[in-house]
N, CA and C atoms as an extended XYZ file, in Angstrom:
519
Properties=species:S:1:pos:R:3:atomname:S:1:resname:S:1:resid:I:1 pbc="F F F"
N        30.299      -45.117      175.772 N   UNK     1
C        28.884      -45.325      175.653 CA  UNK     1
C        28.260      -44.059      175.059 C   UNK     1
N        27.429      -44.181      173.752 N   UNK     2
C        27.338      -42.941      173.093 CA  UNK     2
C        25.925      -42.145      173.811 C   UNK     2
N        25.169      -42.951      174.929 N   UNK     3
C        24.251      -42.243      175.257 CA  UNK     3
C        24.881      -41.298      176.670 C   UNK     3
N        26.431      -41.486      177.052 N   UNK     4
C        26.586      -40.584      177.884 CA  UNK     4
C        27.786      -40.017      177.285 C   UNK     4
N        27.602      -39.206      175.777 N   UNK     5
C        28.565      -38.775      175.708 CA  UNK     5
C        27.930      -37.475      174.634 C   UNK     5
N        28.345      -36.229      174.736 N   UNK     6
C        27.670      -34.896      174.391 CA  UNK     6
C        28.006      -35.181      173.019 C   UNK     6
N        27.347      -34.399      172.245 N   UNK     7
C        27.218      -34.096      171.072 CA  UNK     7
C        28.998      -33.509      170.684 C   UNK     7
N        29.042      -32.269      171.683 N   UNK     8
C        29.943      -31.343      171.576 CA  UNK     8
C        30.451      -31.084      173.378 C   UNK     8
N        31.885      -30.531      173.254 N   UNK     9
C        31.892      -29.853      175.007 CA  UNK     9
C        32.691      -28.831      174.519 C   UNK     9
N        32.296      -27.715      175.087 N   UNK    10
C        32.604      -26.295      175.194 CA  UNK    10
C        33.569      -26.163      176.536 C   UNK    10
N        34.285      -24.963      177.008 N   UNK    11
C        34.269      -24.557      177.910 CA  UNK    11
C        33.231      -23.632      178.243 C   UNK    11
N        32.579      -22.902      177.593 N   UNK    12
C        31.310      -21.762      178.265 CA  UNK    12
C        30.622      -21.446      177.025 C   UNK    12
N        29.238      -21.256      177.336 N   UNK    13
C        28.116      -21.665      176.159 CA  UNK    13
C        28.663      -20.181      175.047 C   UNK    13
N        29.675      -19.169      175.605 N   UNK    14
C        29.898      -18.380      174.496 CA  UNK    14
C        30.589      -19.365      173.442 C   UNK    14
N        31.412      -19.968      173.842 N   UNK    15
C        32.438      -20.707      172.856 CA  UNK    15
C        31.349      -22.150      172.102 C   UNK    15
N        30.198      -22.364      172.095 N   UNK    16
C        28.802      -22.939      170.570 CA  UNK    16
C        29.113      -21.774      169.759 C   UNK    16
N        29.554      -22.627      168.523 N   UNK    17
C        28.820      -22.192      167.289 CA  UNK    17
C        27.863      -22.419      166.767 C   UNK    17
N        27.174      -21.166      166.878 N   UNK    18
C        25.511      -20.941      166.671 CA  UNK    18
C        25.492      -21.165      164.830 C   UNK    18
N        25.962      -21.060      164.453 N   UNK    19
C        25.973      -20.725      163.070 CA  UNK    19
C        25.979      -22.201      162.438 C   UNK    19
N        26.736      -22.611      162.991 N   UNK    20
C        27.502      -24.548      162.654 CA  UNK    20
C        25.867      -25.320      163.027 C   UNK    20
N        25.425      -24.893      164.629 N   UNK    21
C        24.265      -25.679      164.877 CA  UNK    21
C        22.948      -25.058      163.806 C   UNK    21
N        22.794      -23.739      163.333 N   UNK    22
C        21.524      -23.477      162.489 CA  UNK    22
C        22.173      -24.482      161.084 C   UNK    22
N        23.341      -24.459      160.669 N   UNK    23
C        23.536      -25.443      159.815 CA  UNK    23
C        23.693      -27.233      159.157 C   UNK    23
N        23.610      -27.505      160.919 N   UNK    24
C        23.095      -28.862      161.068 CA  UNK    24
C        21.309      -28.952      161.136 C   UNK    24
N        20.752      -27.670      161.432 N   UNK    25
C        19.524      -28.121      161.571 CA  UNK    25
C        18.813      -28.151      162.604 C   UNK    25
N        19.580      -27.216      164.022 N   UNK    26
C        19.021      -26.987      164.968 CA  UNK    26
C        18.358      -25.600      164.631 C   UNK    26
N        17.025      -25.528      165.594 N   UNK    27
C        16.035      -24.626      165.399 CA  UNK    27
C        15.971      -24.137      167.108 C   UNK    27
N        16.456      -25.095      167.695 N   UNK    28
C        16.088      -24.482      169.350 CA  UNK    28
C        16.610      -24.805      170.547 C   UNK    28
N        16.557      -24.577      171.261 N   UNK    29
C        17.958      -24.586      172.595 CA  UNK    29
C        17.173      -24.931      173.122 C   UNK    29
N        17.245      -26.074      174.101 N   UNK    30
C        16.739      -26.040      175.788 CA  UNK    30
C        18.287      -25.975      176.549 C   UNK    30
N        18.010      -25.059      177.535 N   UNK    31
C        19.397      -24.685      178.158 CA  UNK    31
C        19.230      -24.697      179.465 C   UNK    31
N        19.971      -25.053      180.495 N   UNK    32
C        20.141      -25.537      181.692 CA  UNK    32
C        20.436      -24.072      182.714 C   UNK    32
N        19.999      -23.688      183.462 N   UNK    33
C        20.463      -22.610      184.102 CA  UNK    33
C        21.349      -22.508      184.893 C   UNK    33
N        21.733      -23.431      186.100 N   UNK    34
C        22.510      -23.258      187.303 CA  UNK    34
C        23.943      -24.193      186.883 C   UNK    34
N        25.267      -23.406      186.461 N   UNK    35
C        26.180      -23.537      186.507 CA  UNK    35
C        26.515      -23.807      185.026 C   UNK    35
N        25.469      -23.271      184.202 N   UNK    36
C        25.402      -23.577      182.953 CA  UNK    36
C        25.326      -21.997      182.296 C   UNK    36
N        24.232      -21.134      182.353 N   UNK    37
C        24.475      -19.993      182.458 CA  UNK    37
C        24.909      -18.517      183.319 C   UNK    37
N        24.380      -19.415      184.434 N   UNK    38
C        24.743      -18.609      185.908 CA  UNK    38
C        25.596      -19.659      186.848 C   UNK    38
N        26.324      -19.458      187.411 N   UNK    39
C        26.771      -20.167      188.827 CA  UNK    39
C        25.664      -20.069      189.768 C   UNK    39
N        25.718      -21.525      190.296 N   UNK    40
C        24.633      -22.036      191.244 CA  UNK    40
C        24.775      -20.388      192.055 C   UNK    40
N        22.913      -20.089      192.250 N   UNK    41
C        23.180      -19.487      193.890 CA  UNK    41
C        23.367      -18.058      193.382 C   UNK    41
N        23.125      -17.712      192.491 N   UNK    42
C        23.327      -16.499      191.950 CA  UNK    42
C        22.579      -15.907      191.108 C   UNK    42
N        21.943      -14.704      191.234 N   UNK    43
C        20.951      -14.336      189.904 CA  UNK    43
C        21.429      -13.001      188.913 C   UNK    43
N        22.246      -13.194      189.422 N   UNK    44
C        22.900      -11.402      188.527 CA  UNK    44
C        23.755      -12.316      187.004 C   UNK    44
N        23.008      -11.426      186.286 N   UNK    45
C        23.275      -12.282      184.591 CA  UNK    45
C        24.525      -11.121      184.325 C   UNK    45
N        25.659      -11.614      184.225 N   UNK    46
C        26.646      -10.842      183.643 CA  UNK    46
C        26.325      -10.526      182.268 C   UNK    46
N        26.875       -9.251      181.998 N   UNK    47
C        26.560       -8.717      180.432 CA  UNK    47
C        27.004       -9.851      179.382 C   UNK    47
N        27.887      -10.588      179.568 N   UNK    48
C        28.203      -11.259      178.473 CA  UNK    48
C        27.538      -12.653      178.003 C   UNK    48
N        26.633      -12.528      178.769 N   UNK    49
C        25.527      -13.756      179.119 CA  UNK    49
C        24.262      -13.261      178.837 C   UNK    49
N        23.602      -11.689      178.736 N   UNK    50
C        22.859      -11.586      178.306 CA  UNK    50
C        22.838      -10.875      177.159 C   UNK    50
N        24.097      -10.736      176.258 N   UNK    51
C        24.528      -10.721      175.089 CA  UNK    51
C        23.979      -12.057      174.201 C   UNK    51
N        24.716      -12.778      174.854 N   UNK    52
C        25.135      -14.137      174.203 CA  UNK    52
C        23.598      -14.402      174.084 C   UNK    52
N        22.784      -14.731      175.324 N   UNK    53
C        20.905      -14.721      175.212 CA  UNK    53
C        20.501      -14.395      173.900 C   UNK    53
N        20.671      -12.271      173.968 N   UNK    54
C        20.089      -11.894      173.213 CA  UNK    54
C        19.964      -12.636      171.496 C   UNK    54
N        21.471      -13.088      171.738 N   UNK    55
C        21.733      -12.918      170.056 CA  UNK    55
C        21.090      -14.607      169.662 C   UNK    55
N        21.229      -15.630      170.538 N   UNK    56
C        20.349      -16.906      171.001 CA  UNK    56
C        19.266      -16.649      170.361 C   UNK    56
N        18.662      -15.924      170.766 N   UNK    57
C        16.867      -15.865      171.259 CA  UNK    57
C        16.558      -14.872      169.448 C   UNK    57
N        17.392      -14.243      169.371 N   UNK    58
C        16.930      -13.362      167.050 CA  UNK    58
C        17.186      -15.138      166.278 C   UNK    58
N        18.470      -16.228      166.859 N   UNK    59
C        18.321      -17.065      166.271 CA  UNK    59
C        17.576      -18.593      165.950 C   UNK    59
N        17.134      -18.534      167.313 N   UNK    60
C        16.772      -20.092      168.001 CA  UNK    60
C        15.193      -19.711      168.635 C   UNK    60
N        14.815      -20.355      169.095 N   UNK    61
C        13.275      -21.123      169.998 CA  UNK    61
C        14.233      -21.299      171.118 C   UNK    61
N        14.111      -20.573      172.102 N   UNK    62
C        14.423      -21.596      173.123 CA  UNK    62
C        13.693      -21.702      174.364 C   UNK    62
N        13.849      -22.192      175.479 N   UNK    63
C        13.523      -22.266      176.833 CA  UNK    63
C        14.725      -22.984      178.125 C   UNK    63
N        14.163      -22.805      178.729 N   UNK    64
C        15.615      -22.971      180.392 CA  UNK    64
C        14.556      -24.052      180.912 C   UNK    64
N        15.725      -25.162      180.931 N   UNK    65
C        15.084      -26.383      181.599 CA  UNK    65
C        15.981      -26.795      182.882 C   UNK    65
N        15.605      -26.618      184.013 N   UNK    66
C        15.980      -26.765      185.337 CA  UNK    66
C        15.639      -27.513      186.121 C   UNK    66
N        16.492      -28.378      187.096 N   UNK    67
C        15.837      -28.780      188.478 CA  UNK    67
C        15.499      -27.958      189.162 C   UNK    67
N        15.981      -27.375      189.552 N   UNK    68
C        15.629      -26.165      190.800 CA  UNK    68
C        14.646      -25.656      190.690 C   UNK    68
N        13.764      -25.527      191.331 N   UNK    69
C        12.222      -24.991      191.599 CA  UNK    69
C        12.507      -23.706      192.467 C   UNK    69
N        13.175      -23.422      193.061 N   UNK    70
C        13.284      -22.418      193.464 CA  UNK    70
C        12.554      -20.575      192.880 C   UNK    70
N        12.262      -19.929      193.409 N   UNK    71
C        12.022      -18.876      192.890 CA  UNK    71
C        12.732      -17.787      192.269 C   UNK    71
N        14.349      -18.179      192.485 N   UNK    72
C        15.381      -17.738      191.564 CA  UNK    72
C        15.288      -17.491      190.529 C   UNK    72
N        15.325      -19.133      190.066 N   UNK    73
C        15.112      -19.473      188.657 CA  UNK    73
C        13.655      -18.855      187.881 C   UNK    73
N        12.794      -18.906      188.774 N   UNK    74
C        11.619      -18.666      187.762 CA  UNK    74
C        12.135      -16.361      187.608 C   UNK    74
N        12.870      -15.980      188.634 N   UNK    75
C        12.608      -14.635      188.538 CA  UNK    75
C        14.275      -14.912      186.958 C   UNK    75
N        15.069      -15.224      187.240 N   UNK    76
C        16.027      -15.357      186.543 CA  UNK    76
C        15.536      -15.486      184.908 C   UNK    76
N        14.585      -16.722      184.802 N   UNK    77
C        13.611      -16.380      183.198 CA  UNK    77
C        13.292      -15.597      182.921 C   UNK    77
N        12.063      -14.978      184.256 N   UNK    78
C        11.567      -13.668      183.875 CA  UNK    78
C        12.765      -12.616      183.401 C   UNK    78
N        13.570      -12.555      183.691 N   UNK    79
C        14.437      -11.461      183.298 CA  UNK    79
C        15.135      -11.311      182.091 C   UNK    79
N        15.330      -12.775      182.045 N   UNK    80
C        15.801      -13.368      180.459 CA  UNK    80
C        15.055      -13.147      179.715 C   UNK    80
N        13.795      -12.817      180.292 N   UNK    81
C        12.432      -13.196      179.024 CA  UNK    81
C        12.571      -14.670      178.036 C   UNK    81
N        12.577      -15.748      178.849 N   UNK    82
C        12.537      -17.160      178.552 CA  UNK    82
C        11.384      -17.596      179.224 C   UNK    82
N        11.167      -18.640      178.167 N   UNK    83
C        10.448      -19.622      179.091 CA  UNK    83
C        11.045      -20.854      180.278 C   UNK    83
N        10.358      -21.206      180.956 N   UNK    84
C        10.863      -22.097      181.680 CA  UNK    84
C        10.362      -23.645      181.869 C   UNK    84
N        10.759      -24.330      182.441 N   UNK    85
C        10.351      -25.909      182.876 CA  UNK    85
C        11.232      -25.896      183.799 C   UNK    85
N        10.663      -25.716      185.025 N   UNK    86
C        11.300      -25.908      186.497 CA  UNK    86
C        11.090      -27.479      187.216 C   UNK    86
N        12.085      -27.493      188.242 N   UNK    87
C        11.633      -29.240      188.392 CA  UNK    87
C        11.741      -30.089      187.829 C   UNK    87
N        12.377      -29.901      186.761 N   UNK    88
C        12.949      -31.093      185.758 CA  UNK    88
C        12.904      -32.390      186.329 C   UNK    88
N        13.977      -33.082      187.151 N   UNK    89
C        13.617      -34.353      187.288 CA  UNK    89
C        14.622      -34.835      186.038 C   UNK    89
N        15.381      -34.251      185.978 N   UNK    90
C        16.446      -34.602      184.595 CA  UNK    90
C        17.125      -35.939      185.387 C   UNK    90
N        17.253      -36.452      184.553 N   UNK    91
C        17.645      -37.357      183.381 CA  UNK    91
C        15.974      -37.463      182.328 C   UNK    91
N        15.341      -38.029      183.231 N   UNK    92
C        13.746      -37.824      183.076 CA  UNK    92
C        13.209      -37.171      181.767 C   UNK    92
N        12.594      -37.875      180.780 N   UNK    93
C        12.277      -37.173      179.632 CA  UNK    93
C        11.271      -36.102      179.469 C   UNK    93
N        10.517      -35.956      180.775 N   UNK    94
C         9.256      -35.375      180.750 CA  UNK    94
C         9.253      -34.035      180.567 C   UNK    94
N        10.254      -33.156      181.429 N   UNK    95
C        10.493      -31.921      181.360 CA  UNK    95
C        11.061      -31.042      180.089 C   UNK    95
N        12.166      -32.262      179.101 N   UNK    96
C        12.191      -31.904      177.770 CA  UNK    96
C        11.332      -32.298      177.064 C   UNK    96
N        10.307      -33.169      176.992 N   UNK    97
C         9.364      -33.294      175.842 CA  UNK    97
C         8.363      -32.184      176.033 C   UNK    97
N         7.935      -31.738      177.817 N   UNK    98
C         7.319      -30.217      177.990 CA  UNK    98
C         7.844      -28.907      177.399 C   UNK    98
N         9.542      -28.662      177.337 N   UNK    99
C        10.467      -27.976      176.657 CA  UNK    99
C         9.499      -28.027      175.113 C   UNK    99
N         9.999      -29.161      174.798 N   UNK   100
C         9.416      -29.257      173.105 CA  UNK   100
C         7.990      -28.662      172.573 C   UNK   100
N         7.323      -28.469      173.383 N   UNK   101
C         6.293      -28.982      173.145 CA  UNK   101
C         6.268      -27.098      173.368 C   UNK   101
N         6.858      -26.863      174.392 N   UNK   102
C         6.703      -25.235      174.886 CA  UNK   102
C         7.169      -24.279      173.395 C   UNK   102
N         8.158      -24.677      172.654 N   UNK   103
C         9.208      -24.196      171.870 CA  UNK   103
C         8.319      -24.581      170.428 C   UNK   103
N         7.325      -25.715      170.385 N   UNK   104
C         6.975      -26.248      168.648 CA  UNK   104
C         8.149      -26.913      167.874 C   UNK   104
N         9.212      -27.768      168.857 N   UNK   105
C         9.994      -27.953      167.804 CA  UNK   105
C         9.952      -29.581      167.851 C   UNK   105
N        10.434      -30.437      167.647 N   UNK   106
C        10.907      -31.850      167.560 CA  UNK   106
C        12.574      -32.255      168.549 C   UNK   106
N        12.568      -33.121      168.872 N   UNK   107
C        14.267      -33.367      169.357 CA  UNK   107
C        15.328      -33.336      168.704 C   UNK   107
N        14.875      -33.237      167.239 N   UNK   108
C        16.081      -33.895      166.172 CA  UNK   108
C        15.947      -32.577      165.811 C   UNK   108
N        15.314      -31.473      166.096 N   UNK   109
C        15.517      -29.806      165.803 CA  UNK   109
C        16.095      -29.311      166.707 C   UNK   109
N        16.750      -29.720      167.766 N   UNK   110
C        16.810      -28.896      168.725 CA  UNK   110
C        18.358      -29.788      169.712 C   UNK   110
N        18.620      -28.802      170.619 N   UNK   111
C        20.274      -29.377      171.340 CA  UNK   111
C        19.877      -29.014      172.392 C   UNK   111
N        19.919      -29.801      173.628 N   UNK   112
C        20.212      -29.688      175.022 CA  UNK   112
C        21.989      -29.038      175.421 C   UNK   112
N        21.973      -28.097      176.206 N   UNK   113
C        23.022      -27.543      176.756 CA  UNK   113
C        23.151      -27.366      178.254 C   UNK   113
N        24.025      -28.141      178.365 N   UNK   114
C        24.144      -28.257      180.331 CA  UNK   114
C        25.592      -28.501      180.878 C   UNK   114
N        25.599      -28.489      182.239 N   UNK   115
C        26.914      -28.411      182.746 CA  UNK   115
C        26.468      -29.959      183.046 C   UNK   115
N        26.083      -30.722      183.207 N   UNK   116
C        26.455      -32.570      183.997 CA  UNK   116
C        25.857      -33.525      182.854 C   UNK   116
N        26.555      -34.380      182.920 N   UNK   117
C        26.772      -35.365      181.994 CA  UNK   117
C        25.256      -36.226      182.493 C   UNK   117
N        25.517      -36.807      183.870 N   UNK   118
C        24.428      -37.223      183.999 CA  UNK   118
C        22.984      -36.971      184.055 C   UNK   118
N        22.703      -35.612      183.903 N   UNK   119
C        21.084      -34.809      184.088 CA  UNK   119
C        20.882      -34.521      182.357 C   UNK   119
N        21.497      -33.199      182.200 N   UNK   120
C        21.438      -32.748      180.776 CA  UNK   120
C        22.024      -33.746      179.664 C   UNK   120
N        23.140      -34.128      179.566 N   UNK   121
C        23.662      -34.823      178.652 CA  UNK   121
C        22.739      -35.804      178.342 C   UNK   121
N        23.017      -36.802      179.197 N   UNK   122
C        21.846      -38.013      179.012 CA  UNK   122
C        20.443      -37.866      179.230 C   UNK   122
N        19.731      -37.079      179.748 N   UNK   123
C        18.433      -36.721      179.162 CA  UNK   123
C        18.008      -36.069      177.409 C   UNK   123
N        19.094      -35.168      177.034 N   UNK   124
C        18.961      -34.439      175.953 CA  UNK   124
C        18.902      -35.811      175.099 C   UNK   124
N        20.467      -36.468      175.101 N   UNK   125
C        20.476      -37.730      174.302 CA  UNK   125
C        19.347      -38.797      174.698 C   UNK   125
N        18.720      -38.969      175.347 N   UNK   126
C        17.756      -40.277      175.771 CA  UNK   126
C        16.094      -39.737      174.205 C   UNK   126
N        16.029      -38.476      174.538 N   UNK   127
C        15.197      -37.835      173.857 CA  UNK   127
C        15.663      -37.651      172.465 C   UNK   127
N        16.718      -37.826      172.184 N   UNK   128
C        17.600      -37.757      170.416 CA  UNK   128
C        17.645      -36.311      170.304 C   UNK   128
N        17.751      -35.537      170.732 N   UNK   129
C        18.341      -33.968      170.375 CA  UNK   129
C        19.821      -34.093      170.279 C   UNK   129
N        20.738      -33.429      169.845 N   UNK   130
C        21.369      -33.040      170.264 CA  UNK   130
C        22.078      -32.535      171.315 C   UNK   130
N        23.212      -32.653      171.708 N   UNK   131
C        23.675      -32.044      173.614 CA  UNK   131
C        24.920      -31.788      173.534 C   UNK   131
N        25.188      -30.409      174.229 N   UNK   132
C        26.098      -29.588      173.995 CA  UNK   132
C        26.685      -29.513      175.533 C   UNK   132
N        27.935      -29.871      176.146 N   UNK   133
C        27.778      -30.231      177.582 CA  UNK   133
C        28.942      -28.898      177.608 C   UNK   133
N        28.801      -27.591      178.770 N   UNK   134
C        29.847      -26.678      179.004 CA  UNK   134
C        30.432      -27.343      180.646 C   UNK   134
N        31.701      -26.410      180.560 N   UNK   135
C        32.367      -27.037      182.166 CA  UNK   135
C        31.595      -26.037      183.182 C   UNK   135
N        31.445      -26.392      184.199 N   UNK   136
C        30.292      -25.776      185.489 CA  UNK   136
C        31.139      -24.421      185.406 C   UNK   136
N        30.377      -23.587      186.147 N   UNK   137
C        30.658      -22.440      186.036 CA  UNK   137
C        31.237      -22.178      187.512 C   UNK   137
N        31.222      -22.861      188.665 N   UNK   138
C        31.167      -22.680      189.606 CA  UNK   138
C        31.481      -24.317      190.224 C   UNK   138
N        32.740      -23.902      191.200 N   UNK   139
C        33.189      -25.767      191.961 CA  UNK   139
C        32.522      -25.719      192.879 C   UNK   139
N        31.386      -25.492      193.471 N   UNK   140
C        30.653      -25.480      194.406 CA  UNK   140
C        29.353      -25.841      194.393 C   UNK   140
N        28.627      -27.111      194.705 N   UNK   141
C        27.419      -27.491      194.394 CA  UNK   141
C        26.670      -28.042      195.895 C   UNK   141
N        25.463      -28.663      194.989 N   UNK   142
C        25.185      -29.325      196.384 CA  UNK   142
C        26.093      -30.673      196.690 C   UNK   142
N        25.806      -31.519      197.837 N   UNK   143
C        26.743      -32.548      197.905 CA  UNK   143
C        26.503      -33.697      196.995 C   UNK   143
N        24.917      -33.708      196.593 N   UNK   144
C        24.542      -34.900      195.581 CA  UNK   144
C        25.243      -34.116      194.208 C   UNK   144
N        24.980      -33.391      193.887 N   UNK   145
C        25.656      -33.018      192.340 CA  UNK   145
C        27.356      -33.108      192.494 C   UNK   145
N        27.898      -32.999      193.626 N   UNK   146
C        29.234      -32.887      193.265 CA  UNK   146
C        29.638      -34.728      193.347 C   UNK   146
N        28.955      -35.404      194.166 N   UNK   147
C        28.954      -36.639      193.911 CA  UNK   147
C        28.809      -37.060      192.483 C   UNK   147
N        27.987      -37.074      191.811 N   UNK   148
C        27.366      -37.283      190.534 CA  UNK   148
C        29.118      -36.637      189.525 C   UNK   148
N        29.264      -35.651      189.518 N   UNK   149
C        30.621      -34.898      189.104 CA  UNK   149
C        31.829      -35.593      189.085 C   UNK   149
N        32.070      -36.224      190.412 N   UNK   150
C        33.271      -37.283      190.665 CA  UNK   150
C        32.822      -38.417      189.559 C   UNK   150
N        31.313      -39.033      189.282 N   UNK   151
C        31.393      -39.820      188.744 CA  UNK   151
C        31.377      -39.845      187.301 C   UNK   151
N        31.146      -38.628      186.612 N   UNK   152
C        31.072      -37.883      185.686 CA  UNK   152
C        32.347      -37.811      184.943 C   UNK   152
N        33.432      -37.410      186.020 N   UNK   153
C        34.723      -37.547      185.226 CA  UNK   153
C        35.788      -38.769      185.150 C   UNK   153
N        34.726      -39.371      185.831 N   UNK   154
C        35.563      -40.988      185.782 CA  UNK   154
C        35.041      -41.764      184.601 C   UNK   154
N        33.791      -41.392      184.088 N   UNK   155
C        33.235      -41.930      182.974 CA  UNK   155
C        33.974      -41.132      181.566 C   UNK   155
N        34.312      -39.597      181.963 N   UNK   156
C        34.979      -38.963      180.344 CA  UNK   156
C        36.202      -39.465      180.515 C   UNK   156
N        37.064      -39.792      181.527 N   UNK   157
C        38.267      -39.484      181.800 CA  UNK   157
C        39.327      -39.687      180.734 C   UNK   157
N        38.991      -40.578      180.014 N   UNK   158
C        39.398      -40.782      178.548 CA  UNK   158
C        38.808      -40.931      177.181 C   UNK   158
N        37.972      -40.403      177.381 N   UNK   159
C        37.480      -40.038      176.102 CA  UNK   159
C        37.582      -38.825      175.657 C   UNK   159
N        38.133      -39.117      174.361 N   UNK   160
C        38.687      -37.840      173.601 CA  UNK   160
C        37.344      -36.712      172.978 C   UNK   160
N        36.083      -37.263      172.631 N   UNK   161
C        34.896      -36.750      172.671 CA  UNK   161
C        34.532      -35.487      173.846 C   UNK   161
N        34.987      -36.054      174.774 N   UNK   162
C        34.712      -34.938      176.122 CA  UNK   162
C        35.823      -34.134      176.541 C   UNK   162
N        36.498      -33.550      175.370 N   UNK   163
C        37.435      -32.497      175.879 CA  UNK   163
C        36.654      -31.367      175.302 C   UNK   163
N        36.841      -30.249      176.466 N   UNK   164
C        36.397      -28.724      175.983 CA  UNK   164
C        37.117      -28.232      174.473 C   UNK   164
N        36.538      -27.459      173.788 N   UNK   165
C        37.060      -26.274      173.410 CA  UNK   165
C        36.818      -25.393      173.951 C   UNK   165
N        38.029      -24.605      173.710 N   UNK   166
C        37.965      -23.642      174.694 CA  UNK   166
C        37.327      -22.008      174.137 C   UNK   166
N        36.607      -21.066      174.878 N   UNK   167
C        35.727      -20.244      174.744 CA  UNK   167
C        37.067      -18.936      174.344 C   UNK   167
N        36.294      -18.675      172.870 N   UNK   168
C        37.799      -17.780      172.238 CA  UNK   168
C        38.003      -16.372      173.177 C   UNK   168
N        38.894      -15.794      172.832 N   UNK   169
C        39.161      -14.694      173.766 CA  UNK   169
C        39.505      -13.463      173.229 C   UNK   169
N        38.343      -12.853      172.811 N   UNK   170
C        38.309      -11.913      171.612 CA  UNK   170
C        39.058      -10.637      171.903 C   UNK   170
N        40.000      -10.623      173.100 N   UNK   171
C        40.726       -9.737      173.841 CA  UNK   171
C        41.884       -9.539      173.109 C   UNK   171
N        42.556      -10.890      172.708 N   UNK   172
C        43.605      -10.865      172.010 CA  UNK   172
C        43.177      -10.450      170.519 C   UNK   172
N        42.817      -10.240      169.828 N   UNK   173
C        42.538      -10.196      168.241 CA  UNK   173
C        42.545       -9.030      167.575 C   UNK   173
């Protein structure tokens, strides 16, 4: 079913090519925060995450579109120097057309990036952006998201569309 199936799947948002998406015609990221750039439950941005941001943010529009209302997340933007849309309500189109609207861009300019098939994926796609789905960063969720997860991989389980690439490892080179 092509409305629950990503554009692209990464293993970790280092391993997008930024270059490939400014050449299809993306102009702007809405990006998912908890287990997408950070592991749930955590606010310390590893350097290689606010690398990866920096170099994001000289190329793209973006903003962090989240459920979590929490005050984490809003200090976690602040730090990013992003904007936010907290409370999402994802699958829900409302919080990305607020995204859009935050950023000046259109859906067909822009890629949703998230760790769950069912929130990010199929919201990004319901809205026609683009969606870039990475593997969670963290096996530990709440009990409704890890529910949702079981059902998540029973829906890719064979589809060849939803295999990662994997995030290069510039260690070896």
């Amino acid at each position: 079913m092509a409305i629950l199936r990503p554009s692209q799947r990464v293993a970790d948002v280092r391993a997008i090519d930024l270059g490939a998406l400014e050449v299809a015609g993306v102009s702007g990221l809405m990006i998912d925060l908890d287990n997408t750039l950070l592991p749930r439950d955590t606010s310390i941005i590893p350097p290689e995450i606010e690398a990866w941001i920096a170099e994001v943010k000289v190329r793209f529009r973006v903003c962090l579109v989240s459920n979590n209302w929490h005050e984490r997340v809003h200090e976690v933007a602040a730090e990013l120097e992003l904007p936010l849309v907290a409370k999402a309500i994802k699958p829900l189109p409302f919080a990305f057309l607020k995204a859009l609207r935050t950023i000046g861009l259109s859906p067909r300019r822009c890629a949703v990036i998230g760790d769950q098939l069912l929130t990010d994926i199929l919201g990004g796609n319901i809205i026609g952006a683009k969606t870039i789905m990475v593997d969670p960063l963290s096996q530990t969720d709440l009990p409704h998201t890890l529910l949702l997860r079981k059902l998540e991989a029973r829906i890719m389980k064979d589809d060849p569309g939803t295999k990662p690439t994997p995030v290069k490892d510039e260690t070896c080179e």
